[in-house]
N, C-alpha and C positions, 0 to 999 in steps of 0.2 A: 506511636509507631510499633509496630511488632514484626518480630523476626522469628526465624525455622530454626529449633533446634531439637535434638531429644539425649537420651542419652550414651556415655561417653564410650568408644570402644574403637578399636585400633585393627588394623589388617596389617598384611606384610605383602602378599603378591604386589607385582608391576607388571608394567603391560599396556596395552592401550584399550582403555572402554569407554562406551556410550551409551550413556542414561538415555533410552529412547520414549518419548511418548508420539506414538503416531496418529493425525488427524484425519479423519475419513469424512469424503464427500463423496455425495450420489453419481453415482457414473452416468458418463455424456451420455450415453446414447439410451439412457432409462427415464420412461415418463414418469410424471411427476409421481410420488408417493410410493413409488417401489422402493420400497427400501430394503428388500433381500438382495437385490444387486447393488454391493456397492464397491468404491475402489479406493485405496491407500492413494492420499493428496501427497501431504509434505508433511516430513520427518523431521521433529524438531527433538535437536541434542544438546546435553551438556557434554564438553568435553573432558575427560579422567585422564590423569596420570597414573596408571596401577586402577586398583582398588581400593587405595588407602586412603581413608577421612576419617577426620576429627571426632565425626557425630555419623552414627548410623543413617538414622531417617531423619525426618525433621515433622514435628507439629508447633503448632505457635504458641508463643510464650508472650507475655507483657517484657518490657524494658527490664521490671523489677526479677524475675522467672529467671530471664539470660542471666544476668550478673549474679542473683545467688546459686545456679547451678555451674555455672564458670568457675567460679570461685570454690566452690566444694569440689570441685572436682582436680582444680593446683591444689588444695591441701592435700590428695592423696600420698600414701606416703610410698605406693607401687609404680607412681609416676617416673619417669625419668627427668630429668632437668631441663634437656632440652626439650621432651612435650608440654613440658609445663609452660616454658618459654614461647612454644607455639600456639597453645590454648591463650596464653596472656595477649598472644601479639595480635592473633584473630577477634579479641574481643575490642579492638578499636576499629575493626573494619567498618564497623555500622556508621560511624559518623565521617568519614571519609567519601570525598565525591568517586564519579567513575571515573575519573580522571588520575587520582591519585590513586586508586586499588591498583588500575590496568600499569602506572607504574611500578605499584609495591609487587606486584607479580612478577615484574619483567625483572625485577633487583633477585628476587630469590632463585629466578633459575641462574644466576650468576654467584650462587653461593658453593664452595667445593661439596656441601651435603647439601642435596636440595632437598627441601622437606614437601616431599610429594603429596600427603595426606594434607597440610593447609594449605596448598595450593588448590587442590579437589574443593578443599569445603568453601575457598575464596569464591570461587568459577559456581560452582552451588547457588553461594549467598546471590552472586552477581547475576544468573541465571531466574531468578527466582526476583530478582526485584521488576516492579513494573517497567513496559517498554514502554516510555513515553519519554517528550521533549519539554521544556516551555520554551515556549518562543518569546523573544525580544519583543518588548512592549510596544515598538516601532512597528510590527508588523500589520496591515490594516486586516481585517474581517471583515467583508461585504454582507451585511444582512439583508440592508434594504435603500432604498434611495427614492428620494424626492419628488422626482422628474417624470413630466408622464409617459417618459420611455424607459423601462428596466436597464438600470446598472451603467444608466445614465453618467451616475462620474467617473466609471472606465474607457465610457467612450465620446461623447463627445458628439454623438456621428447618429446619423438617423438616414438609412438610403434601402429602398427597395427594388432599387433597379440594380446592383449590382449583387455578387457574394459577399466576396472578401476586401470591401477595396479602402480599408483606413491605411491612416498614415504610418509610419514608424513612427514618429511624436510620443504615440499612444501608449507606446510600448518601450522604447528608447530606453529608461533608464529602471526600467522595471529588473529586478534580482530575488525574488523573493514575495509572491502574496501568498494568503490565506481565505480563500472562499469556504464559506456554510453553504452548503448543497442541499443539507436538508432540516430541519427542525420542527417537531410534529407542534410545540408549544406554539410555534407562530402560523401553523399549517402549510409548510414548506415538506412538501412529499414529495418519494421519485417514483414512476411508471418507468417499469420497462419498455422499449418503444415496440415489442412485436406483441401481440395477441395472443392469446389462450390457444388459439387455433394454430395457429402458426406454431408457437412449441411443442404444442403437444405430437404433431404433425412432424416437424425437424428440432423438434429441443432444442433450438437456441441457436444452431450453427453458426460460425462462423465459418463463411465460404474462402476469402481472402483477407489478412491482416492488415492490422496497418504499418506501414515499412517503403520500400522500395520494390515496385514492380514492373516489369518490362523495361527495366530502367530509366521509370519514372518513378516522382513520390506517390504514395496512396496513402491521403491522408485520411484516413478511415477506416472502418470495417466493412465488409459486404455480411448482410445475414440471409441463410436464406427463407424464402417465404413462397407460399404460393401466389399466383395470380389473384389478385382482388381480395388477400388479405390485408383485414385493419390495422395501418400504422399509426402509433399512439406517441402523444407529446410527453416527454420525459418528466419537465419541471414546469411548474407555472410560470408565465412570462408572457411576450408578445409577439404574435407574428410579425416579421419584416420580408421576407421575400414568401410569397406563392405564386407561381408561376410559371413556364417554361424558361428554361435559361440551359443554353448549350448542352453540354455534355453532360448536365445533370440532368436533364431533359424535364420534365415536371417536377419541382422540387418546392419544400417549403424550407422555411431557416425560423427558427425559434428565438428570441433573444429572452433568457430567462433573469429573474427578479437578482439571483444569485450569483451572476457576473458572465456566467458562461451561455453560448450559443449554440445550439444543434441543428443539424443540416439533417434533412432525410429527402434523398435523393431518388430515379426512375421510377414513381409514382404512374398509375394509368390513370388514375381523377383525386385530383385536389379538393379538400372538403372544408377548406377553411379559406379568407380572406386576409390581404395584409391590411395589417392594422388590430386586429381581431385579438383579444383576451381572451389568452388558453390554460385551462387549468391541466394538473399535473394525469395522464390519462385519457385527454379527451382528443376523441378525432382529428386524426389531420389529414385523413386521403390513406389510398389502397395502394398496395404493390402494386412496381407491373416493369414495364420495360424498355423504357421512355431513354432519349439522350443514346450515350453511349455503352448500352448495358449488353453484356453476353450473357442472355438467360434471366429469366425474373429473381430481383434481389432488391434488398433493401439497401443503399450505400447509406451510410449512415458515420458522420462526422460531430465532432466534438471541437469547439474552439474559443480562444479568449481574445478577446484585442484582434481577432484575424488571424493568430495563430494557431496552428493545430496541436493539440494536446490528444497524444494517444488510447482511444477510449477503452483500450484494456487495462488501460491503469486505473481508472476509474471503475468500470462495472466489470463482474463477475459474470462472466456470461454462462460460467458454467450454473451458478447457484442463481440470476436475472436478480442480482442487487449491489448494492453500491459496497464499492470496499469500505469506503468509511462514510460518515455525515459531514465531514470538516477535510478539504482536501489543500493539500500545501503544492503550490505551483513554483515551478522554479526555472527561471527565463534561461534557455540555452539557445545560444544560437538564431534559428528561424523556428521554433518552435516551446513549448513548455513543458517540461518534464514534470509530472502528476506521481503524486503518491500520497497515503490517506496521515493525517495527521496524527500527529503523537507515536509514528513510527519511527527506532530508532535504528534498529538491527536487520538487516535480510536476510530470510533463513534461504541456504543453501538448496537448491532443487536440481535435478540432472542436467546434467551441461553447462551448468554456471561458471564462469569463468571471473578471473578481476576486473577481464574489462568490459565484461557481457555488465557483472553489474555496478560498475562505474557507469557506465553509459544509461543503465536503467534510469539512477536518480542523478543523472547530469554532472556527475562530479569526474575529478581526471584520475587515473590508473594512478597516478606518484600521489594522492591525495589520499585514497581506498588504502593501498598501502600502506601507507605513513600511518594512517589510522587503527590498523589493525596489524601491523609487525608482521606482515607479507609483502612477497616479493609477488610483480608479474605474473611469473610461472607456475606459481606457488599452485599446489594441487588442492583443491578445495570439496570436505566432505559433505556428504547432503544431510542436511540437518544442521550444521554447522550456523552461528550468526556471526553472522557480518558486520559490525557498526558501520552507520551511514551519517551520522550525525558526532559531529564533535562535543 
């Protein structure tokens, strides 16, 4: 294991600062490869007390590096005793979970001297370790399945006359999976579902989200497209509905190897049959304006078991790829709340609130809280992380 460290030196101002490193992605409205136009995404901080720490910068050292410069640096004899004390006390943080640091922190601001400079270099170390989870060995990973209908033992259900129409059964006591969406080892790839033509043309748009509209759900996205642009099949799987069917008016439904199923809705001709083996990219029929549509668009849904999982949580529409390869689903209510696997933290973006991202990863406002020593109201910086995970 190796850890940041370099050498030993000391500040005095206070105050409040933030280590910024800023991410930048290609701006919406730029075709592809421009890259002289670009725009600031999200701002990711460490948060400071002052500017006082332990250790100026940091490069990495082996196990062996840390404890002999630790250690020469309590023999000095310009130290004070209490820095000494705080270099000793920082040197068990490495073996400590994030459990017990987030409490060694919350104890020190309750000391009558808080020593601001180890709490900086705490938030550092902690900032600086990987964001990832493991998940309980309980948890299934859908790779692949037997049956010669895709993801077979999530469902149960084989019907091309209707959408949506399984049981609750299916879903019932579901809390928690893990699907693989993609793995190049096994040739499991993702297609964006619009065309070359189409983004180059509207780069991707999203026309209407998925949420509440007209006061109703919209379980989807609308993207738009032109008339008699090619709509492409996401992930390799099986056709189950092509066909006209009500308000989606010419629609195909996909059910893929990987557990989840996609709708692509207002189609002017269908180019594939049910029953049909579609690989990740290949044809499925043209935009157009079929059903209930205001204007040509693609409506384009995402769903598991019949429930809808919001396709912004899954793909990037701004950059046309998948936020992760491994995505962790998480049963709420009438639908599933998606976010990419091994995420543990949510960095802060404009207008975040506790409950805006409670509600993102399905968990309750007093839970967000509890987790991260805020209240409700609590005013939250951009850049700022969020733990989401216990």
């Amino acid at each position: 294991m190796r850890y940041l460290f370099i050498s030993f030196i000391i500040f005095t101002s206070l105050g409040l600062l933030s280590l910024v490193s800023t991410d930048f992605s290609p701006c919406e409205n730029c075709p592809d490869g421009d890259e002289k136009k670009r725009v600031k995404d999200t701002a990711k901080a460490v948060v400071a007390y002052g500017s006082d720490y332990l250790f100026e910068t940091n490069v990495n050292f082996t196990d062996f590096n840390i404890t002999e410069r630790i250690d020469s640096l309590i023999r000095l004899d310009s130290l004070t005793e209490s820095v000494k004390k705080e270099i000793a006390f920082y040197k068990t943080v490495a073996n400590k979970s994030h459990e017990e640091i987030y409490e060694m922190v919350d104890s020190l601001f309750e000391l009558d001297s808080v020593p601001f400079a180890l709490i900086n270099q705490i938030n550092l170390f902690v900032a600086m370790m990987p964001e990832h989870i493991e998940l309980p060995a309980e948890f299934e990973v859908l790779t692949e399945d037997g049956s010669p209908y895709p993801a077979n033992a999530y469902y149960h259900y084989w019907n091309n006359r209707q959408s949506w129409y399984y049981p609750d059964s299916i879903h019932k006591n579901d809390s928690t999976l893990v699907l693989v969406l993609t793995d190049q080892s096994k040739g499991m790839t993702y297609q964006h579902p619009l065309c070359q033509k189409s983004l180059m043309r509207y780069y991707g748009t999203v026309t209407s989200p998925y949420g509440w509209r007209d006061g109703k759900a919209h379980n989807g996205v609308d993207l738009e497209l032109h008339y008699y642009d090619s709509i492409l099949n996401m992930f390799d799987g099986k056709v189950r509905v092509a066909r006209t069917l009500g308000g989606f008016g010419k629609v195909v439904i996909v059910r893929h190897y990987n557990g989840l199923e996609t709708l692509y809705a207002h189609m002017s001709k269908i180019r594939v049959h049910e029953g049909d083996t579609v690989k990740a990219g290949q044809l499925l029929g043209h935009g157009g304006q079929t059903g209930n549509a205001t204007g040509t668009h693609l409506h384009m849904e995402i769903r598991l078991k019949g429930l809808p999982v919001n396709p912004a949580h899954v793909i990037s529409f701004q950059d046309r790829e998948l936020y992760s390869d491994t995505l962790i689903l998480k049963k709420y209510k009438s639908m599933y709340i998606a976010y990419p696997y091994g995420k543990e933290f949510h960095i802060v973006t404009k207008k975040d609130s506790p409950y805006k991202i409670a509600k993102r990863y399905g968990m309750s406002v007093t839970s967000l809280c509890d987790l991260n020593g805020i209240t409700p109201k609590s005013k939250l910086l951009v850049g700022q992380k969020i733990k989401i995970q216990q």
